[in-house]
C-alpha distance (Angstrom), angle and dihedral (degrees) to the residues before:
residue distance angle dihedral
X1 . . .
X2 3.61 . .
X3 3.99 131.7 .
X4 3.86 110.6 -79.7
X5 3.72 112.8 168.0
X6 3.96 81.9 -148.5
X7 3.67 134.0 31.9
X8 3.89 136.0 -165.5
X9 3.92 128.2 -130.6
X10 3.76 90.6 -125.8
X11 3.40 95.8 109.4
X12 3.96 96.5 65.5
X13 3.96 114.8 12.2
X14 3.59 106.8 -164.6
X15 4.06 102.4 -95.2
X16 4.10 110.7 -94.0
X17 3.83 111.2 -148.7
X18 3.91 84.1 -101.4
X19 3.86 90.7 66.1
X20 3.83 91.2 41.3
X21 4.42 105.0 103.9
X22 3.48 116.6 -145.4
X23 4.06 123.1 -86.8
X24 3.24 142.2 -140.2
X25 4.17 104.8 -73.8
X26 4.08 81.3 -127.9
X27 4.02 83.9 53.1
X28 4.23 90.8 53.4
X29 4.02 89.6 48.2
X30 4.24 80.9 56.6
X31 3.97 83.2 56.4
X32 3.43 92.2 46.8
X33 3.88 104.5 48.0
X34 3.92 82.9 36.1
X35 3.99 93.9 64.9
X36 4.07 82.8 42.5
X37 3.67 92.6 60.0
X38 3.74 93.1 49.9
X39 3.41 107.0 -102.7
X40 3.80 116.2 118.6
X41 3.79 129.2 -114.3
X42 4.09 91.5 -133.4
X43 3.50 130.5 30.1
X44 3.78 120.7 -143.0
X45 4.07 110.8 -126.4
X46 3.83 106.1 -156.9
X47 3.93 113.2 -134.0
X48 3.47 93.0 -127.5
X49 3.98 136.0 101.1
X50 3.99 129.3 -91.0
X51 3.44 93.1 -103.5
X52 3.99 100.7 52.1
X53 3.63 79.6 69.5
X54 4.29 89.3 64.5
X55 3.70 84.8 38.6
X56 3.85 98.1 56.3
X57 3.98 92.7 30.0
X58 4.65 80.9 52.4
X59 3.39 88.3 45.4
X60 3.95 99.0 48.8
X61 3.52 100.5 40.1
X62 4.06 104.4 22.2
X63 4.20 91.7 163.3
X64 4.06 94.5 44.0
X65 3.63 118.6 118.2
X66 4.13 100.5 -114.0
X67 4.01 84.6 -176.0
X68 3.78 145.1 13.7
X69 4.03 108.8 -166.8
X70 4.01 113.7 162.8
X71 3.58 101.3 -25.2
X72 3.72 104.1 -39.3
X73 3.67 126.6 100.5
X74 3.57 126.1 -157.5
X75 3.85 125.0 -154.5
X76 3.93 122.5 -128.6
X77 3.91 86.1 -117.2
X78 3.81 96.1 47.7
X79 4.19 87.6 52.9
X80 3.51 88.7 53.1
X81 4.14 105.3 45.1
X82 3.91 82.1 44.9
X83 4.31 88.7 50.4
X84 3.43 93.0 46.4
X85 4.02 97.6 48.1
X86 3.90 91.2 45.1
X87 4.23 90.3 47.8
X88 4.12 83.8 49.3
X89 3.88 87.5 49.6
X90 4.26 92.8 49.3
X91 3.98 87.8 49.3
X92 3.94 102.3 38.3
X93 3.84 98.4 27.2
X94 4.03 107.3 27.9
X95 4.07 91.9 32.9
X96 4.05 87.4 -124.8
X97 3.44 104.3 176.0
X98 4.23 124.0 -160.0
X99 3.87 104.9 -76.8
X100 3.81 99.7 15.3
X101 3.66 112.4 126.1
X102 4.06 127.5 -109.0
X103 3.81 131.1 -163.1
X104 3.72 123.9 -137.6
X105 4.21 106.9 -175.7
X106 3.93 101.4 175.9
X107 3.63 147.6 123.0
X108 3.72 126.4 -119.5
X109 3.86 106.6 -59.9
X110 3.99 135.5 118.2
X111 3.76 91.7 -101.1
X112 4.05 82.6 71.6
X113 3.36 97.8 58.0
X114 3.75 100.4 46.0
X115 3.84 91.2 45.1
X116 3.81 91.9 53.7
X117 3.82 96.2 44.3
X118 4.04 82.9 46.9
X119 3.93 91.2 51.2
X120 4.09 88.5 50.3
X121 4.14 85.5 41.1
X122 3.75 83.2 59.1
X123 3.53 99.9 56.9
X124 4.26 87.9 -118.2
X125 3.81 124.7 123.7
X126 3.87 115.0 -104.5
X127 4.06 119.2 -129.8
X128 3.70 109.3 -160.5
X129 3.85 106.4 -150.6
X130 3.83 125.8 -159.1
X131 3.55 107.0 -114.3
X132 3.90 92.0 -141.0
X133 3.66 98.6 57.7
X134 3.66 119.0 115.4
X135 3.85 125.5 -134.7
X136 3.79 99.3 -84.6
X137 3.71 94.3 49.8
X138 3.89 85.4 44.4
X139 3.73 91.0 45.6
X140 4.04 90.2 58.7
X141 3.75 85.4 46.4
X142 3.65 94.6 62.5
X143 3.81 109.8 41.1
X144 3.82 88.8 41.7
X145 3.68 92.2 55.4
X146 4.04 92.9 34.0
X147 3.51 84.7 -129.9
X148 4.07 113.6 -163.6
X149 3.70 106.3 -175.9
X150 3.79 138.0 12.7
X151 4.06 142.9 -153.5
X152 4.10 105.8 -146.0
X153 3.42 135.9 -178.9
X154 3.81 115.9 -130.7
X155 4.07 102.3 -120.0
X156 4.46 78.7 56.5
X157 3.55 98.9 42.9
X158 3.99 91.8 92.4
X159 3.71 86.4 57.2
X160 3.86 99.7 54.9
X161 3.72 96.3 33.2
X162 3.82 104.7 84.0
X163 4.07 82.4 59.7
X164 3.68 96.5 65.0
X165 4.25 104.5 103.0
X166 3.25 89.0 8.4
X167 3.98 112.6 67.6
X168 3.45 118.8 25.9
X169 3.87 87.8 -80.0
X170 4.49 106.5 122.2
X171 3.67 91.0 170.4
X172 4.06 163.6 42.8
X173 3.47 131.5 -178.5
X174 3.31 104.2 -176.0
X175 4.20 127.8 -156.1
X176 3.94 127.3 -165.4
X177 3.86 113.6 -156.0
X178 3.98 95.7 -147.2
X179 4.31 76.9 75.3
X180 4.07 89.6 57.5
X181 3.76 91.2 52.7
X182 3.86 126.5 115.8
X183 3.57 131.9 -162.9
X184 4.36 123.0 -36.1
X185 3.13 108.4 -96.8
X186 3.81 115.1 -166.0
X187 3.58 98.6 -146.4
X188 3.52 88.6 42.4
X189 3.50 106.6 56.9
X190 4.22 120.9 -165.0
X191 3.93 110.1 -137.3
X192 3.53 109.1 -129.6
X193 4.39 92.5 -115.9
X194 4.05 77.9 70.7
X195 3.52 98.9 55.2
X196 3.58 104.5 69.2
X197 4.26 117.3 111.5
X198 3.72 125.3 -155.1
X199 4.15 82.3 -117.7
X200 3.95 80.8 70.7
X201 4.62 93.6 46.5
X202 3.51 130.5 90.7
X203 3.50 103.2 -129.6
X204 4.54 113.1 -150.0
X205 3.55 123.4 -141.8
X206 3.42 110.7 -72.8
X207 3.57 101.0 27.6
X208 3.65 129.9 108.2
X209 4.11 131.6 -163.4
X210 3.31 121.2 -112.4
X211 3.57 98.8 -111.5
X212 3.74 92.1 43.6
X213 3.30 88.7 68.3
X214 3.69 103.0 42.6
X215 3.56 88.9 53.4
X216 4.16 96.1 61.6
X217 4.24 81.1 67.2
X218 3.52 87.3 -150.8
X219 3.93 112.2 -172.1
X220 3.54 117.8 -124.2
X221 3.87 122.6 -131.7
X222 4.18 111.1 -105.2
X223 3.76 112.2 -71.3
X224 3.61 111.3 -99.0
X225 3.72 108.4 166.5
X226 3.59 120.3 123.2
X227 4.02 139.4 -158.7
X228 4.16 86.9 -98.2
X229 3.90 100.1 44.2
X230 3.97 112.8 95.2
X231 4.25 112.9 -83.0
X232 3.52 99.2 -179.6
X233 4.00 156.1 -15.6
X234 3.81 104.8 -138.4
X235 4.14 103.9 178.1
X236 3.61 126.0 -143.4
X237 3.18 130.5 -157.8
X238 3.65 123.8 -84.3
X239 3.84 134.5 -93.8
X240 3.65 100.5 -173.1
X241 4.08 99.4 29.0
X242 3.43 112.2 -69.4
X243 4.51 130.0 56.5
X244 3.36 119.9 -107.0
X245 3.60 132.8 -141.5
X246 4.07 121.5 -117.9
X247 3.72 111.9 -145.6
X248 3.79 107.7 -141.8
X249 3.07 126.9 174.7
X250 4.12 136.5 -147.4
X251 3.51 83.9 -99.0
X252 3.88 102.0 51.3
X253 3.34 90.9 47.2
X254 3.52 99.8 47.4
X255 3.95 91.8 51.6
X256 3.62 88.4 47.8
X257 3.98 91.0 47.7
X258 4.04 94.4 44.7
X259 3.74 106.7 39.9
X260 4.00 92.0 56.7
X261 3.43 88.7 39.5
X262 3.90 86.0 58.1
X263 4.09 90.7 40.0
X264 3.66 92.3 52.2
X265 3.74 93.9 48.3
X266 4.18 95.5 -128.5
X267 3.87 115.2 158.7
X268 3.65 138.6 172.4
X269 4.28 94.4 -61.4
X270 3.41 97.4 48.1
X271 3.58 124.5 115.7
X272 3.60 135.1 -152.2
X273 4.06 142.6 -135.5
X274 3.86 97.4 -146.2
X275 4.08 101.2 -167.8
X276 3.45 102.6 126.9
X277 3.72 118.9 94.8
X278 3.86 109.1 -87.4
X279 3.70 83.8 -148.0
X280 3.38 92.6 72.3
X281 3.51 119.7 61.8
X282 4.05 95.0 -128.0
X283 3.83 83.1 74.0
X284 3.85 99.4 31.2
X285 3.88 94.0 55.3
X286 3.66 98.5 39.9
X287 3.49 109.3 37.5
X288 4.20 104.5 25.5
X289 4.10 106.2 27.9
X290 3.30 94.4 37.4
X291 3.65 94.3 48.3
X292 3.43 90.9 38.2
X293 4.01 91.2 53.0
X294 3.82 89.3 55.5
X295 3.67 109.0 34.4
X296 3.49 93.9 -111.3
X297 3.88 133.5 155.8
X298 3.70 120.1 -99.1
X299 3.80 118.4 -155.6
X300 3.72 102.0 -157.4
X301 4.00 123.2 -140.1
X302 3.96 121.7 -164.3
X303 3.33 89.8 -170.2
X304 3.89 148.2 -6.9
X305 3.58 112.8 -79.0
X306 3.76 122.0 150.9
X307 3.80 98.1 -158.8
X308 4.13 91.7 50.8
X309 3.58 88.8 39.1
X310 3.99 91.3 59.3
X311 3.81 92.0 40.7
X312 4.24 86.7 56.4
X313 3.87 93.1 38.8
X314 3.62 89.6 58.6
X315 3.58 104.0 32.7
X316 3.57 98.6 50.6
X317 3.35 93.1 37.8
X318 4.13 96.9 -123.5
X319 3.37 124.9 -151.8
X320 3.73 105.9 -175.1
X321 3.55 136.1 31.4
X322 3.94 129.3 166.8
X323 4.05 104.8 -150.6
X324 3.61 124.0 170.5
X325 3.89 116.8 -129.0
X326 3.87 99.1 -99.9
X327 4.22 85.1 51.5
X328 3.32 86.7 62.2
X329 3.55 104.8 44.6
X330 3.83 90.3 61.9
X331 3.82 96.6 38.9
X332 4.11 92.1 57.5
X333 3.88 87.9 44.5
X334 4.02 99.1 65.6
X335 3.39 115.4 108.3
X336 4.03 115.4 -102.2
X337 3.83 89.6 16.3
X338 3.63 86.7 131.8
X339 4.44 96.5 63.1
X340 3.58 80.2 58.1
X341 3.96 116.7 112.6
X342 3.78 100.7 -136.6
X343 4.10 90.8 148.1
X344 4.17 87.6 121.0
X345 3.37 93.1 68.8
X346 3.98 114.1 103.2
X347 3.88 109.3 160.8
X348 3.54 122.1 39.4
X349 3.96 116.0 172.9
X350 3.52 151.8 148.6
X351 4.03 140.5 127.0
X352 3.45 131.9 -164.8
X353 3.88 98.5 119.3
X354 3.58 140.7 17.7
X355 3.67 114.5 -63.7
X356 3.95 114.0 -131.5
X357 4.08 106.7 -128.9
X358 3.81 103.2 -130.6
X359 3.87 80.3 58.0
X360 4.14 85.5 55.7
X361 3.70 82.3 37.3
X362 4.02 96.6 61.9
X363 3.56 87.3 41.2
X364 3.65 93.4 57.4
X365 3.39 101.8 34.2
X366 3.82 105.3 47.8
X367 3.97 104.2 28.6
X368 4.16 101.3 19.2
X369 3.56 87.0 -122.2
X370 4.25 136.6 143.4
X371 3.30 125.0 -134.2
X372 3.88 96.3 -131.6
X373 3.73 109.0 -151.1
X374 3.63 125.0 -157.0
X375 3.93 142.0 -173.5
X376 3.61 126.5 -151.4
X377 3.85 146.4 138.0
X378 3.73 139.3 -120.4
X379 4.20 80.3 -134.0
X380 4.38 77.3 55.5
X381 3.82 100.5 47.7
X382 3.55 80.4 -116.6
X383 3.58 114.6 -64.4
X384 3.67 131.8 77.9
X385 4.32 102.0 134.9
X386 3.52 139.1 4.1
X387 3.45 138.9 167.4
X388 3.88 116.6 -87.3
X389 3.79 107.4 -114.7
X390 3.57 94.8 -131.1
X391 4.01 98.9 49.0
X392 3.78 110.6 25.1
X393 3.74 126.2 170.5
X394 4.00 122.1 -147.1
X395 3.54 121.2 -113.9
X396 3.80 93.0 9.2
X397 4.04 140.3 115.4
X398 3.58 100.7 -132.8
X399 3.56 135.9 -119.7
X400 3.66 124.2 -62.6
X401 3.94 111.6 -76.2
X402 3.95 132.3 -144.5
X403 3.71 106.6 -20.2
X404 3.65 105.1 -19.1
X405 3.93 123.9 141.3
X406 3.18 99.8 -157.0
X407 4.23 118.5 173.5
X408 3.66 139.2 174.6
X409 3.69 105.5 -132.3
X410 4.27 130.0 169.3
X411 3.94 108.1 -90.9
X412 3.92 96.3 -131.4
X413 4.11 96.0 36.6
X414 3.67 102.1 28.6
X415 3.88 90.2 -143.8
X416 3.94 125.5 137.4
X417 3.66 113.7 -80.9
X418 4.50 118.9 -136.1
X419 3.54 105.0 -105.4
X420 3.78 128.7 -70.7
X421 3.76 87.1 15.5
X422 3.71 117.4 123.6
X423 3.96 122.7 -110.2
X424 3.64 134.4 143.8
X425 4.10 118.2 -75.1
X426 3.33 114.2 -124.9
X427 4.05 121.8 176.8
X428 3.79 131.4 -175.6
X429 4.06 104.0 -155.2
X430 3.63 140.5 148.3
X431 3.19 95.4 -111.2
X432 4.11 92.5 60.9
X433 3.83 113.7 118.4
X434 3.73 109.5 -106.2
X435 4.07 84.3 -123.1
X436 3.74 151.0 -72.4
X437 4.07 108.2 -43.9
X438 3.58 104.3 -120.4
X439 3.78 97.7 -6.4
X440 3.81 109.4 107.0
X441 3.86 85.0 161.9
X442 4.01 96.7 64.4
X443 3.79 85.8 39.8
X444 3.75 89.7 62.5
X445 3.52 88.1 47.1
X446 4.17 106.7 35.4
X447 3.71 95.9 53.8
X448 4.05 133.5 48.7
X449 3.73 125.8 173.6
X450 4.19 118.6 -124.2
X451 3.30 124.5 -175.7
X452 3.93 92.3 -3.1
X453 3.93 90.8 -56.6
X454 4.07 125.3 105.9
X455 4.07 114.5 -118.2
X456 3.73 127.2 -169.1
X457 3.48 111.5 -137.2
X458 3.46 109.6 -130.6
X459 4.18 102.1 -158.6
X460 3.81 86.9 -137.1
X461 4.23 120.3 116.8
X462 3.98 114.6 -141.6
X463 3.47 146.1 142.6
X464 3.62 137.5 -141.1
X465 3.95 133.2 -129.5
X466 4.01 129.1 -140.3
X467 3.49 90.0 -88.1
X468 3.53 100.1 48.4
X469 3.85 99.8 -100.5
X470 3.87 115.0 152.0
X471 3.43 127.6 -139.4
X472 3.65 136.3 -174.4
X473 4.12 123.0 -121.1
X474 3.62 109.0 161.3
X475 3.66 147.5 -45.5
X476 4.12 135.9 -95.0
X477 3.64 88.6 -157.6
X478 3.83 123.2 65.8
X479 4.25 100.1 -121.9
X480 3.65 127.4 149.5
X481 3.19 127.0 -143.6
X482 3.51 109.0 -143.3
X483 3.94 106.0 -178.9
X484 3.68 89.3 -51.1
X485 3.65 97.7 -41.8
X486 3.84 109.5 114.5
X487 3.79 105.8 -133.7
X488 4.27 112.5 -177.6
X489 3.62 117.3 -154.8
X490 3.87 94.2 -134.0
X491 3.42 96.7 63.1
X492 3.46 99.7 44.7
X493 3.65 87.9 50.2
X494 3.87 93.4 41.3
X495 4.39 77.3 63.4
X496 3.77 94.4 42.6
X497 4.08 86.4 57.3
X498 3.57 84.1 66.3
X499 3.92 102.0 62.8
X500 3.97 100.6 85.4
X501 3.52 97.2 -137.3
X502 3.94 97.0 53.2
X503 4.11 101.3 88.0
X504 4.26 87.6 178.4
X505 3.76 134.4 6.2
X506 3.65 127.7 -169.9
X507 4.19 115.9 -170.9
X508 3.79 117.5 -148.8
X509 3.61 134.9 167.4
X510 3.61 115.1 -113.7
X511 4.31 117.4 -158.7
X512 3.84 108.1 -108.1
X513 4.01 117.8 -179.3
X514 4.25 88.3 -137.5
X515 3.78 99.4 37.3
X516 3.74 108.4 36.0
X517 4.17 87.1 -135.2
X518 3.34 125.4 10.8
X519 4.09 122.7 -164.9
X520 3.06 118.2 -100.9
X521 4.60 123.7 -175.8
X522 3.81 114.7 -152.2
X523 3.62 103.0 -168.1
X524 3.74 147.3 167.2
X525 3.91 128.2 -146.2
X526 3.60 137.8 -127.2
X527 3.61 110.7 -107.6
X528 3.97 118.8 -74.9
X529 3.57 88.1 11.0
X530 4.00 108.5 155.9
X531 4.01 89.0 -160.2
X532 4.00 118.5 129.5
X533 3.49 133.6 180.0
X534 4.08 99.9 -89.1
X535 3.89 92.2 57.4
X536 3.67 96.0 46.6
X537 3.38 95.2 46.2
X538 3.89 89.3 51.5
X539 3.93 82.4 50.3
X540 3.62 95.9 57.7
X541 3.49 89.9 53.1
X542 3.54 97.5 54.6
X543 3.71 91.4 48.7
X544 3.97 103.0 36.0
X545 3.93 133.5 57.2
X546 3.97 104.3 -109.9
X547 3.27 103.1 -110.0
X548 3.90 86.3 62.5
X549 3.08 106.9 38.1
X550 3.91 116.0 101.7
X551 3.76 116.8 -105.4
X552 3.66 95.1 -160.3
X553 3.53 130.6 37.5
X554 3.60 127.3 -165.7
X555 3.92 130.8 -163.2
X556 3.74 121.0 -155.3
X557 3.53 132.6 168.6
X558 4.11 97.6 -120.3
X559 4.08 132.5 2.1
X560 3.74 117.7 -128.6
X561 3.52 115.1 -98.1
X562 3.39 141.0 -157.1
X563 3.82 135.9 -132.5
X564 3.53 94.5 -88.2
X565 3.85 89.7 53.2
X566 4.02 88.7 -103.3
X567 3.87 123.4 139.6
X568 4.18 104.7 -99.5
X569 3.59 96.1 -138.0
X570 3.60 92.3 171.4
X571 4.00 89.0 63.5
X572 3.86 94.2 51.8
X573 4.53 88.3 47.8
X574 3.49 85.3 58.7
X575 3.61 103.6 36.7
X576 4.06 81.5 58.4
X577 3.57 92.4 44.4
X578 3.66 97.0 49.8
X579 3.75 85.3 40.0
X580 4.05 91.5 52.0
X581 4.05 96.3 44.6
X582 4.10 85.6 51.7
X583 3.78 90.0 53.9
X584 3.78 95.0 43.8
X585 4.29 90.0 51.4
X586 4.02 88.6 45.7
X587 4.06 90.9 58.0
X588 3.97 95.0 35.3
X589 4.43 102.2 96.7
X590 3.47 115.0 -115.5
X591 3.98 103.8 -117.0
């Protein structure tokens, strides 16, 4: 896909009831007991950008708290006076013009969300960065995107940097989170990575502090965004070696954002556990636009920890929080968790990975609620099924939400699959990326047209029950999952090339209790190589984010391969799983 400045919807209409196929009769009594419990069989999109919704929600509810992060609160109207100066500043300042792209490279703090609102404010496309990429991953970030301008915290400015003059990157403005902090609170201790001010940074040429930049009050030009201009390139990771950005647009995103904020059943007093990454959409959808879209509170998380997280929950009396499995795991293990009052909570959900029962148990048991799983894409803006609150199944993805047609179909004919037999899902939406920016390639290759209608192809295996209930078998593509980080083999392998000892690499996930997967290299070495496990390992990490980097690394003499002389990757995952499950009976005590 090339670099429009605008884009049109024509790729993905929103399905009329004309293009809708028929279900499963157990699928239309869903419908039916769905409009019974309240929730509506069509959600309204409004034709308007992301950031009317902060401008309504500012406008409603001016004194508010928008956000609570580490003892400081601030108001619906501050958030938007401080969006609307920093958008001003990227126009008159950084010469962003309507369409161009801007960075944001951060952690979970306020500073995020008013530099992503003021990106959208400015007409620009926001680029979500992981915060634990290093500079070469960053590097490809930025020329692929064209990237003009970027918001940075100050412990990742050394990263981004060296690209300033010499990528398409003009400028930094550069936040430190120690300068978003409220009062110390005892029982809510600040680690000492948050404490740092921009008094305390070195600022380059060409960068600006955050405050610096607020304070020129620089008026921005009228807002002129619509719901079919481009919102935002969120990358994910790469199949064949390198990520790819999804084009979304104000209108994919806002679908996404609205219909599971109508499934979930938030409104205007609910009030969010924001610990998920905002750079990934799982915590940007969930936790800031749908907040955002209500005027609802968002307690803000730097990081995961369980005994801060149970403090917030029951001091701010939360009401939603979206927590993958393994989060949950280690939040219902701390000791005394069960004195604290977590009665406000009414939606807990997630998805991701398999969801261990006693945790569905506690749930259940001591606050009557569901874990409501989910299943979406960073190609979906997020959200494509979920559970309905009322009738949830374990173990499961859902059914298909607000005006999805979602199928199972087989891989190499693209026909229907019987019922309960696996094939691949496949789902035209209007929440469906418009493609991969600059990758005609994976276009070909993501999408296929049935029945006169374009479908993504999602990669994943499932199969569906009577009453339209989706669950999960397998995957086509080789991804880890990596306690909710999506990890694919090719790229890590694509980095493992580049060691100059490593002759072949082949990435697998390896079972871990903690993680779900792990990653795991099987390689082979060039000959007289004096490379072992320990120093590649300590390679990997020096040239990967963490979450990607493999944890173990094994050295073999030859990979298996297959007829065609390729490496059979599929015999080494389940060597290692049958290897794993062996180990795991060996240590369990006879009874």
């Amino acid at each position: 896909m090339q670099e429009p400045s605008t884009t049109t919807r024509s790729f993905h209409p929103c399905p009329t009831p004309a293009d809708v196929v028929e279900r499963p009769t157990g699928a239309l009594a869903i419908d039916a007991e769905r409009a019974r419990q309240g929730l509506p069989c069509e959600a309204h999109i409004p034709e308007t950008s992301l950031f009317r919704n902060l401008e309504v929600s500012a406008q409603r509810y001016p004194d508010k708290t928008a956000i609570h992060f580490q003892g400081s609160a601030v108001s619906y109207g501050q958030l938007l006076g401080e969006v609307e100066a920093m958008a001003g500043y990227l126009q008159n300042a950084c010469g962003v013009a309507p369409g161009e792209r801007v960075i944001v490279f951060s952690q979970n703090c306020p500073q995020f969300i008013a530099a992503y609102f003021a990106v959208l404010r400015a007409d620009a496309v926001f680029v979500p960065v992981n915060a634990m990429l290093l500079r070469d991953e960053l590097e490809h970030i930025v020329r692929d995107s064209g990237a003009v301008a970027a918001f940075v915290a100050s412990e990742l400015l050394e990263r981004i940097e060296p690209l300033l003059g010499s990528t398409s990157l003009r400028k930094l403005i550069v936040h430190a989170y120690g300068d978003a902090l409220g009062e110390e609170d005892a029982s809510l201790p600040t680690p000492q990575w948050l404490r740092t001010r921009m008094a305390d940074v070195r600022l380059p040429q060409d960068a600006v502090a955050w405050n610096a930049a607020l304070a020129q009050a620089c008026m921005p030009a009228p807002h002129g965004a619509g719901p079919d201009d481009l919102c935002m390139l969120p990358y994910t990771s790469g199949t064949t070696g390198k990520p790819k950005a999804c084009v979304h647009t104000h209108r994919t995103v806002m679908t996404s954002c609205v219909g599971s904020s109508l499934w979930r059943g938030t409104n205007p007093s609910s009030v969010y556990l924001a610990v998920a990454p905002l750079f990934h959409l799982l915590g940007l959808q969930n936790n800031v636009n749908s907040a955002i879209f209500w005027g609802g509170t968002i307690v803000l998380m730097p990081r995961w920890d369980r005994e801060a997280a149970a403090v917030l929950i029951e001091r701010h009396r939360v009401t939603f929080w979206a927590a993958l499995p393994a989060m949950l795991v280690d939040f219902f293990a701390q000791p005394g968790i069960e004195q604290r009052n977590l009665c406000s909570l009414s939606v807990v959900t997630g998805g991701g990975a398999a969801t261990p029962q006693h945790v569905n148990d506690t749930l259940k048991q001591r606050y009557g609620l569901d874990y409501i799983e989910g299943y979406g894409l960073t190609e979906s803006a997020n959200f494509l099924c979920a559970n309905p609150l009322y009738q949830p199944k374990k173990g499961c993805l859902g059914i298909a939400t607000f005006g999805v047609d979602l199928r199972i179909v087989d891989p190499e004919t693209l026909e229907p699959v019987p019922q309960g037999e696996a094939g691949e899902i496949v789902v035209h939406a209007a929440q469906i990326m418009l493609g991969y920016w600059n990758h005609a390639e994976a276009n070909a290759q993501g999408f296929v047209v049935i029945d006169g209608k374009r479908y993504f192809r999602t990669g994943d295996l499932a199969s569906m029950d009577a009453e339209g209930y989706v669950f999960m078998r397998d995957r086509l593509k080789r991804m880890i999952n990596a306690s909710g980080f999506k990890v694919w083999p090719a790229e890590v392998e694509a980095a493992l090339h580049a060691h100059p000892a490593v002759l072949e690499a082949c990435v697998i996930a390896s079972p871990d209790p903690k993680r779900g997967e792990t990653v795991k290299a099987v390689v082979t070495l060039r000959a007289g190589s004096t490379e072992d496990s320990a120093s590649l390992l300590a390679w990997c990490r020096e040239h990967m984010a963490a979450y990607k980097a493999p944890r173990i690394v094994q050295v073999v003499d030859a990979l298996p391969k297959n007829a065609t002389g390729k490496i059979a990757w599929r015999e080494l995952q389940e060597q290692e799983a049958r290897a794993v499950s062996a180990l795991r009976d060996e240590t369990v005590p006879a009874l």
